[in-house]
C-alpha positions as CSV (number, residue, x, y, z in Angstrom):
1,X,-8.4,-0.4,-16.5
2,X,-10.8,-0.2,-19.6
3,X,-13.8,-2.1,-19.2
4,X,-14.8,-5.0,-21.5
5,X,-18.0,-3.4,-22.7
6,X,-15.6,-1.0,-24.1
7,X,-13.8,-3.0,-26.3
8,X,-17.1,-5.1,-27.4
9,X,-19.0,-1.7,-28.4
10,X,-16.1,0.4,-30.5
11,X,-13.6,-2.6,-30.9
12,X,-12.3,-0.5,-33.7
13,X,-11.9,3.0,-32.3
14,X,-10.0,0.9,-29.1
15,X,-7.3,-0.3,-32.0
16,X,-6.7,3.5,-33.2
17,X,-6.4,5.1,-29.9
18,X,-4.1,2.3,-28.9
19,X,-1.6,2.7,-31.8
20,X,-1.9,6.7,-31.0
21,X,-0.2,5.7,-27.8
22,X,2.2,3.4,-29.7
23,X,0.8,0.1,-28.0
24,X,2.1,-2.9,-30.1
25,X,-0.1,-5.9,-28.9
26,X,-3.6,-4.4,-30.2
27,X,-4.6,-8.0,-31.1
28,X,-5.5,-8.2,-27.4
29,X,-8.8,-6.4,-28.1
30,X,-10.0,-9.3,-30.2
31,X,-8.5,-11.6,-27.4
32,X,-10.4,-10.5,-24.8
33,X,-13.3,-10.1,-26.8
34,X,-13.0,-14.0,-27.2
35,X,-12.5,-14.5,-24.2
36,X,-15.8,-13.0,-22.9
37,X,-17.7,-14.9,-25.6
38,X,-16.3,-18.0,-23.9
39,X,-17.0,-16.6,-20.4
40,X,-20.8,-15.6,-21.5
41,X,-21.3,-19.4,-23.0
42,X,-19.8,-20.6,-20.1
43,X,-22.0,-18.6,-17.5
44,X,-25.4,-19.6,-20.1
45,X,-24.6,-23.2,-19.9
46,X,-23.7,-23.2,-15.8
47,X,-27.0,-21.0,-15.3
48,X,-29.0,-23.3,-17.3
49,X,-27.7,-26.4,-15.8
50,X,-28.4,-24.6,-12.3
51,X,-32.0,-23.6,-13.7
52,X,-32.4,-27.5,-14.0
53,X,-31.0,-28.4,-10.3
54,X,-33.3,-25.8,-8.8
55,X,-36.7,-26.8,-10.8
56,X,-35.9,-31.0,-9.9
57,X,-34.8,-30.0,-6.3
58,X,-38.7,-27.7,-6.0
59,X,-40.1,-31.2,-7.8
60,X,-38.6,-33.4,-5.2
61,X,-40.0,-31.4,-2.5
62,X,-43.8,-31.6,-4.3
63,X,-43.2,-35.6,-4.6
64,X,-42.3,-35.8,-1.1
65,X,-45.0,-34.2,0.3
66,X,-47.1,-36.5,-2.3
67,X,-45.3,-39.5,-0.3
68,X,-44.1,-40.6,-3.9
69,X,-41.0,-41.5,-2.4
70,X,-39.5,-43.5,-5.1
71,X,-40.0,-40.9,-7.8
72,X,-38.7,-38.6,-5.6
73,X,-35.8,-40.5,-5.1
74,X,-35.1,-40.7,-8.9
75,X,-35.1,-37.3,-9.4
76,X,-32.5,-36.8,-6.5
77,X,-30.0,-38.8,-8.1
78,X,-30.4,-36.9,-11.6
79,X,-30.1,-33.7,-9.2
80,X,-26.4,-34.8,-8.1
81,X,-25.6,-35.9,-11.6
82,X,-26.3,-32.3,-12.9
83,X,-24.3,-30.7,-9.8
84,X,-21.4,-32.8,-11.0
85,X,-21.8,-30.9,-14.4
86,X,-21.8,-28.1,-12.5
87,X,-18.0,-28.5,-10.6
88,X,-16.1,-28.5,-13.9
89,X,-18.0,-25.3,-15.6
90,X,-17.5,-23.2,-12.1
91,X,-13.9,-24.3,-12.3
92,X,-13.4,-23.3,-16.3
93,X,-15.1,-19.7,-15.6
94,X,-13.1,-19.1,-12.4
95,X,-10.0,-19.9,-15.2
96,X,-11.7,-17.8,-17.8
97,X,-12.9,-15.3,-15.9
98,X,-9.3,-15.0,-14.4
99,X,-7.5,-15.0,-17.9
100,X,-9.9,-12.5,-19.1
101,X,-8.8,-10.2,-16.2
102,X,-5.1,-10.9,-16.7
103,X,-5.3,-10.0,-20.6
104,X,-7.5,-6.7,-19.9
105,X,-5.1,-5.0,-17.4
106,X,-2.3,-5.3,-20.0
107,X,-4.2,-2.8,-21.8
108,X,-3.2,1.1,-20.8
109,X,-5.6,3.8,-20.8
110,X,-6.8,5.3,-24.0
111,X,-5.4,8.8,-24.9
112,X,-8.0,11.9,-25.1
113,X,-8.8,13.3,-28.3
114,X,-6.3,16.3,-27.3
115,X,-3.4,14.1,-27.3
116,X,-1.3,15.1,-30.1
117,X,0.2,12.1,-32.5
118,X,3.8,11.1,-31.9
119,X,6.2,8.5,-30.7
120,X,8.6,10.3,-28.8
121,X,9.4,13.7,-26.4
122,X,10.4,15.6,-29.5
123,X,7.0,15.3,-30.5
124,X,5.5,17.0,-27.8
125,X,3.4,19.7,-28.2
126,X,4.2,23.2,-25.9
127,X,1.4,24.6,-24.9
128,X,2.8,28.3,-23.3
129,X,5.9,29.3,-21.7
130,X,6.6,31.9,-19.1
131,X,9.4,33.4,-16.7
132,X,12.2,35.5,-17.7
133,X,15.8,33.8,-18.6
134,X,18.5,34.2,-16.1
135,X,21.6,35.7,-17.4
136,X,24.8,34.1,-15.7
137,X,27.9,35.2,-15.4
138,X,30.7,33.3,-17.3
139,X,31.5,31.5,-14.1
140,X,28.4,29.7,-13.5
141,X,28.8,26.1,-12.2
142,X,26.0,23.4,-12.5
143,X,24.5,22.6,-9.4
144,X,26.7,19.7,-8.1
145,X,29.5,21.8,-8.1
146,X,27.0,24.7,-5.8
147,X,26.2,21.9,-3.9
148,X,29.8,21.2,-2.6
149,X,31.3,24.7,-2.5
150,X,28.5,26.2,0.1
151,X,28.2,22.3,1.7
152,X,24.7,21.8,0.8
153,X,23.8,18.0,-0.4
154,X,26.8,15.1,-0.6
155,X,26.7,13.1,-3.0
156,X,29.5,10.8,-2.5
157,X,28.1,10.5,1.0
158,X,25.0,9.2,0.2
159,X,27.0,7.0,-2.6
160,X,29.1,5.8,0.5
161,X,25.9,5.0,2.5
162,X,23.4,3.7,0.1
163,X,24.7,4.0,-3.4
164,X,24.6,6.0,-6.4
165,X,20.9,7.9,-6.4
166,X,20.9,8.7,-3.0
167,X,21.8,12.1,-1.7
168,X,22.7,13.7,1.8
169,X,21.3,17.1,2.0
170,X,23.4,18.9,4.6
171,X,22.4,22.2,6.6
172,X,21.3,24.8,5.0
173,X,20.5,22.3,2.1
174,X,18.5,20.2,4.3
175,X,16.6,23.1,5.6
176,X,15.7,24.7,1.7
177,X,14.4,21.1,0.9
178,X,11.9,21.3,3.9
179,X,11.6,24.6,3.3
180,X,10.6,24.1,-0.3
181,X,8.4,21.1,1.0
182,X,6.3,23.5,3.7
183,X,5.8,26.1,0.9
184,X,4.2,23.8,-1.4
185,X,2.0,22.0,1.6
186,X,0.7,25.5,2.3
187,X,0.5,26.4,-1.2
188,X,-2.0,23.8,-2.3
189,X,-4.0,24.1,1.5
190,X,-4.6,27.1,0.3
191,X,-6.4,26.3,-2.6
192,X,-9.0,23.8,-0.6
193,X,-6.2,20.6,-0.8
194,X,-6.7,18.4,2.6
195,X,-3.1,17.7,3.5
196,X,-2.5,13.7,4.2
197,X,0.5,12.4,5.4
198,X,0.5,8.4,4.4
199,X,2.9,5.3,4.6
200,X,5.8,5.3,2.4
201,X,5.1,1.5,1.7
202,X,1.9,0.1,-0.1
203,X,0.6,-3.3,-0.9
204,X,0.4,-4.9,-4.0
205,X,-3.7,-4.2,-4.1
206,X,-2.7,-0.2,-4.2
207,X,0.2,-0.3,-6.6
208,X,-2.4,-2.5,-8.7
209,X,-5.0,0.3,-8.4
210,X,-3.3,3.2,-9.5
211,X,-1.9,1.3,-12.6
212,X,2.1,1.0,-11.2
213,X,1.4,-3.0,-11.0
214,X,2.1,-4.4,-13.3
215,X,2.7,-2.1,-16.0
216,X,5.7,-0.7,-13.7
217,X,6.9,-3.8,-11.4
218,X,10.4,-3.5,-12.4
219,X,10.7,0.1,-11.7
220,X,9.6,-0.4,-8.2
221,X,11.5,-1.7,-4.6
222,X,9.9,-4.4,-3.4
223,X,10.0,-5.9,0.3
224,X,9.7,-9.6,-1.4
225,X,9.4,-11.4,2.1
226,X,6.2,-8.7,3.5
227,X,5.1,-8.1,-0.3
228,X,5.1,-4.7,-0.2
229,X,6.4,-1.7,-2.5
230,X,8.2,1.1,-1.8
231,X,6.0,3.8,-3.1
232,X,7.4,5.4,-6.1
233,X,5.1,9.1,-5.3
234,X,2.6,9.6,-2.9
235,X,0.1,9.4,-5.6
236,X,-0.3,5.8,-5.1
237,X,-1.3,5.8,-1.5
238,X,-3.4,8.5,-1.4
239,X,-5.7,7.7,-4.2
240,X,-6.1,4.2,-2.8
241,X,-7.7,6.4,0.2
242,X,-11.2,6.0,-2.1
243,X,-10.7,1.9,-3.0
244,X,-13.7,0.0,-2.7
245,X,-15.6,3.6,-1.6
246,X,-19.3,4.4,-3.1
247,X,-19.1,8.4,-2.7
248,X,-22.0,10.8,-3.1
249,X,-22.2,13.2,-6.1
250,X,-22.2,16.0,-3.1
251,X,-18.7,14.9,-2.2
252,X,-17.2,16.1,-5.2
253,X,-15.0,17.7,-5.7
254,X,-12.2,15.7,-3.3
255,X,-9.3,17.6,-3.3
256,X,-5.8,15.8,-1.4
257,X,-2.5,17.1,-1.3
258,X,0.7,14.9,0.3
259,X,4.4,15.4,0.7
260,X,6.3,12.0,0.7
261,X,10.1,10.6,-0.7
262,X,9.4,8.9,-3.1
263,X,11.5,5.8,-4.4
264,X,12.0,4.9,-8.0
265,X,15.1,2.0,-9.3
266,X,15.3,4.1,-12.6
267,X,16.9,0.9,-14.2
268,X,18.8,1.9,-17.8
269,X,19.2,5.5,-16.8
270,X,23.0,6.5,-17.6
271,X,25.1,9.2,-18.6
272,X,25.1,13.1,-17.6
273,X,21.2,13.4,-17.8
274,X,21.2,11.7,-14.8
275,X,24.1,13.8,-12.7
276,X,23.9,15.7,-9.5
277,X,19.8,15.9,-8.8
278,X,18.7,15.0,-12.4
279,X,17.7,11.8,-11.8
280,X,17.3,9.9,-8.2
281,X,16.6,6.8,-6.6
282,X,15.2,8.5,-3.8
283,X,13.5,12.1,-3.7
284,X,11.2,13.9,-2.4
285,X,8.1,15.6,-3.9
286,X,4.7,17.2,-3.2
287,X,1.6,15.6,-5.2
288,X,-1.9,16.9,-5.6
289,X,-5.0,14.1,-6.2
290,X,-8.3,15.3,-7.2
291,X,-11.4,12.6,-7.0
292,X,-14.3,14.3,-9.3
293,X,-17.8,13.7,-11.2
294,X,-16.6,12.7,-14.5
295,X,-18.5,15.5,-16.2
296,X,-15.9,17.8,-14.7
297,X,-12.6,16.0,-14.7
298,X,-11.1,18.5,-17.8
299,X,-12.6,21.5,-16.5
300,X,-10.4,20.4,-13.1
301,X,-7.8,19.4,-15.4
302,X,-7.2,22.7,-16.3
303,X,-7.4,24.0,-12.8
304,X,-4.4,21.7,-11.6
305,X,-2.4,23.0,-15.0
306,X,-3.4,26.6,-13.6
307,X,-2.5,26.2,-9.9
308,X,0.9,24.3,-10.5
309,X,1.6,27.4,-13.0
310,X,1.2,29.8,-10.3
311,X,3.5,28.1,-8.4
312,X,6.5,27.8,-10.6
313,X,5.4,31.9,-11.4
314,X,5.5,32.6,-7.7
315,X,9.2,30.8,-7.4
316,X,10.4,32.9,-10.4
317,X,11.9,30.1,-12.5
318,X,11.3,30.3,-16.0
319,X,8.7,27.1,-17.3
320,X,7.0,26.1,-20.3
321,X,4.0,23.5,-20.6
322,X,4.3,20.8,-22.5
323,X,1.1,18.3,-23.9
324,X,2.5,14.9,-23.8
325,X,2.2,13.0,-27.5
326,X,0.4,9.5,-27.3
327,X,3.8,7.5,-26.8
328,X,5.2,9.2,-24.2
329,X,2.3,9.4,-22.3
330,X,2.3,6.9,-19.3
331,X,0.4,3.8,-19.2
332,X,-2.5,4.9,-17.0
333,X,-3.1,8.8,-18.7
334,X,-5.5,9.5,-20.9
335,X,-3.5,13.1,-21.3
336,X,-1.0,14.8,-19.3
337,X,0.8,18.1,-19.3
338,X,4.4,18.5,-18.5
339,X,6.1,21.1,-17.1
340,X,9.9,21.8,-17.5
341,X,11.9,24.5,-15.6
342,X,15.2,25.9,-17.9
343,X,18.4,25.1,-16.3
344,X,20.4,28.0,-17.1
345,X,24.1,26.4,-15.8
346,X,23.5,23.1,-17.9
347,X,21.4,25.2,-20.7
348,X,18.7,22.5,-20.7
349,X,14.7,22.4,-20.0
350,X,13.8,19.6,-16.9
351,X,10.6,18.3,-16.0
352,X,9.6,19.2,-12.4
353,X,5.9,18.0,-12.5
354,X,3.6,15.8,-14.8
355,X,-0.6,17.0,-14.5
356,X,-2.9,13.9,-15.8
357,X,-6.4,12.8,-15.6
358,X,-6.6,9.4,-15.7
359,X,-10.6,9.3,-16.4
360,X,-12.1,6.5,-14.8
361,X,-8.9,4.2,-15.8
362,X,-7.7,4.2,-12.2
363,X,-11.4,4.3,-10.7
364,X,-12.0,1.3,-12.3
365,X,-9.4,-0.4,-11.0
366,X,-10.1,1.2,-7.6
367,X,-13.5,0.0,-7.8
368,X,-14.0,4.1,-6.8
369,X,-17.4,4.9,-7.4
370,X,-20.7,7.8,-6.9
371,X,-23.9,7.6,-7.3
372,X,-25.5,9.8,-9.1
373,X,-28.9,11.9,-8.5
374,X,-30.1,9.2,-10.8
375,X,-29.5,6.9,-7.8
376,X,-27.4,5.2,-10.3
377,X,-23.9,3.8,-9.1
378,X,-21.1,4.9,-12.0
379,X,-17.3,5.4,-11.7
380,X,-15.5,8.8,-10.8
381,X,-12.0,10.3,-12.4
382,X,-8.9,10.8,-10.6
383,X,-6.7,13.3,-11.2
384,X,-3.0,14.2,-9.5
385,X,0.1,16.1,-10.3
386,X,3.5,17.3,-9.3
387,X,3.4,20.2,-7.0
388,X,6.1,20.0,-6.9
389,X,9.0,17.2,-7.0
390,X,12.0,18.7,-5.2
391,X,15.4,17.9,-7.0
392,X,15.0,19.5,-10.2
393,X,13.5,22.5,-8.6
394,X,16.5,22.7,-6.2
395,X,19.1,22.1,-9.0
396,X,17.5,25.5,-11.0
397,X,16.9,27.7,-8.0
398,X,20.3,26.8,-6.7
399,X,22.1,27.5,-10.7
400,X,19.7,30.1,-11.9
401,X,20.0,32.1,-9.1
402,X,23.6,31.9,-8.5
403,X,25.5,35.2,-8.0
404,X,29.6,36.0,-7.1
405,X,28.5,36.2,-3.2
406,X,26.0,33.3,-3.3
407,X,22.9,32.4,-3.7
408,X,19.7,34.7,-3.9
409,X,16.0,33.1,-3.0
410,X,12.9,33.6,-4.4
411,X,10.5,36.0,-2.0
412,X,8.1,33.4,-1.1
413,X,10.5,31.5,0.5
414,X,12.3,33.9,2.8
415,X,9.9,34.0,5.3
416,X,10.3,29.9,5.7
417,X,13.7,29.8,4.7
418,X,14.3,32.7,7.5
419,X,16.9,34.6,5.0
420,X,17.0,36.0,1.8
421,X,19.8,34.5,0.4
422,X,22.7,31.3,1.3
């Protein structure tokens, strides 16, 4: 959430960044600029009428002990006509106050001046590339079709038990998703990530602080009758980990790592983009989190970019790196870097993890803050990432590495996997 002294101080510069990220209600800035005049009148006038209560009630008590009773008495009736006053200006603040709030969080985070300008994923801006191109035989079959001949996820099971979206992974599919999962829980241990294993389902008070609520509500399950949400990556509960927390500069750098499914409605997605393990209503995925002093957040930045590189290196797959343009950056980033894996059976790039530092946009929100060795109390960044989400990796290891007796696996994962090939 930006904060209002924000907008008040470069009101201008808060327009531009906000049309670099394609945001069409930029007239809110002046809205909620009003809106905090009103608020400031409002709190002068109640804290002026309250200065008057408290000097008549300190009077009464001086006339008292005077025994000027009837004077005294006078002045306590003028005291309960200016608490009257005071009712309807706590009630138009609360309103204000609330209505200020409401506007502000409609706002999404400004984009760093890294960001490159553009409206949509053409526009983005690849960084590097790595990994060498498979080269497939002329029968080569998209994953869906691997997926049934060696018996590895059903779809039309999971169609016939949930619906569309939600895949049965079966034997030796089952075991290379947790076998995937495992690798990339000790992959990110081992660079200093605390491992966390938290509840699938969040309140509205975590969804709110990592920015899905309510930029995202419709993209979300919800439990209506317990008011909770399914979460939609593990992102969301383990961040909230450090709402309402006043860290230590010490404590920095916090480093989490979680595997979770992760469930997203994906409402309006259609057609073959979405086929086999493209796009689902239920996955699962690996995330990193970092929590750092705001003086380091893009030095860490480009850690996470570096360690979820390794990563796809170490699983052979050929990547490139992508810097997101301002609109089609999500609401809470301030920048993010994509990473796409090349499908060689469907002769198309897919995104397998999204890095971003959010700045303090989430913190804020969080109320997640340090204090300094100023002894000053000011607001951390958050960070997180893919490491990595599991379909789309599946889909390329499984096509990519297809051969006329099956299917070879990367090194790193014989060992969990406990053979070198299915």
């Amino acid at each position: 959430m930006l904060t209002v002294n924000l907008l008040r101080t470069t009101p201008e510069l808060v327009k531009a960044k906000l049309l670099k990220k394609h945001f069409k209600q930029v007239e809110l800035v002046d809205e909620i600029i009003s809106l905090d005049d009103h608020r400031k009148k409002l709190q002068a006038s109640f804290d002026e009428t309250q200065a008057k209560v408290n000097a008549a009630s300190k009077e009464i008590g001086m006339l008292m002990g005077k025994g000027e009773k009837a004077e005294a008495e006078a002045l306590k009736a003028k005291v309960a006509s200016l608490k009257q006053e005071l009712e309807p200006l706590k009630e138009e603040m609360a309103s204000v106050e609330l209505n200020l709030h409401d506007t502000l969080v409609l706002l999404p985070n400004l984009p760093a001046d890294a960001v490159p300008d553009g409206k949509t994923p053409e526009e983005n801006e690849v960084v590097r590339s790595g990994g060498a191109m498979p080269q497939l035989s002329e029968n080569a079959v998209p994953h869906w079709d691997l997926t049934k001949q060696y018996k590895l996820i059903d779809f039309e099971l999971g169609n016939k038990i949930t619906g569309s979206g939600f895949p049965v992974y079966i034997g030796k599919g089952a075991k290379l998703q947790r076998s995937l999962i495992q690798y990339f829980l000790d992959f990110n241990t081992a660079a200093g990530y605390t491992e966390y294993l938290p509840p699938y389902m969040v309140n509205s008070a975590s969804a709110f602080g990592t920015g899905q609520l309510p930029d995202k509500e419709g993209q979300m399950y919800h439990a209506a009758e317990d008011d909770l949400y399914l979460i939609p990556t593990a992102e969301v509960p383990v961040t909230n980990v450090y709402r309402d927390v006043i860290l230590k500069e010490e404590d920095f750098p916090i480093k989490m790592t979680a595997y979770s499914p992760c469930f997203r409605r994906e409402a309006g997605s259609y057609g073959k983009d979405v086929r086999g393990l493209n796009r689902l209503h239920q996955f699962e995925k690996v995330e990193i989190i970092q929590i750092v002093h705001p003086d380091k957040s893009y030095e860490v930045l480009d850690e996470m970019v570096a360690h979820v590189e390794k990563l796809l290196i170490s699983l052979a797959l050929p990547y490139r790196i992508l810097r997101l343009c301002g609109g089609d950056m999500g609401f809470a980033s301030a920048i993010t870097y994509d990473f796409e894996v090349y499908s060689a059976a469907q002769q198309r790039w897919l995104e397998v993890s999204s890095v971003s530092n959010f700045e303090s946009f989430q913190t804020n929100r969080l109320k997640c803050r340090f204090k300094g060795a100023d002894g000053k109390t000011q607001l951390a960044h958050s960070l997180n990432g893919s490491s990595l989400a599991l379909p789309r990796i599946m889909a390329c290891l499984l096509e990519n590495n297809q051969t006329e007796t099956g299917i070879r696996l990367p090194e790193v994962l014989h060992s969990y996997f406990g053979a070198n090939s299915i």
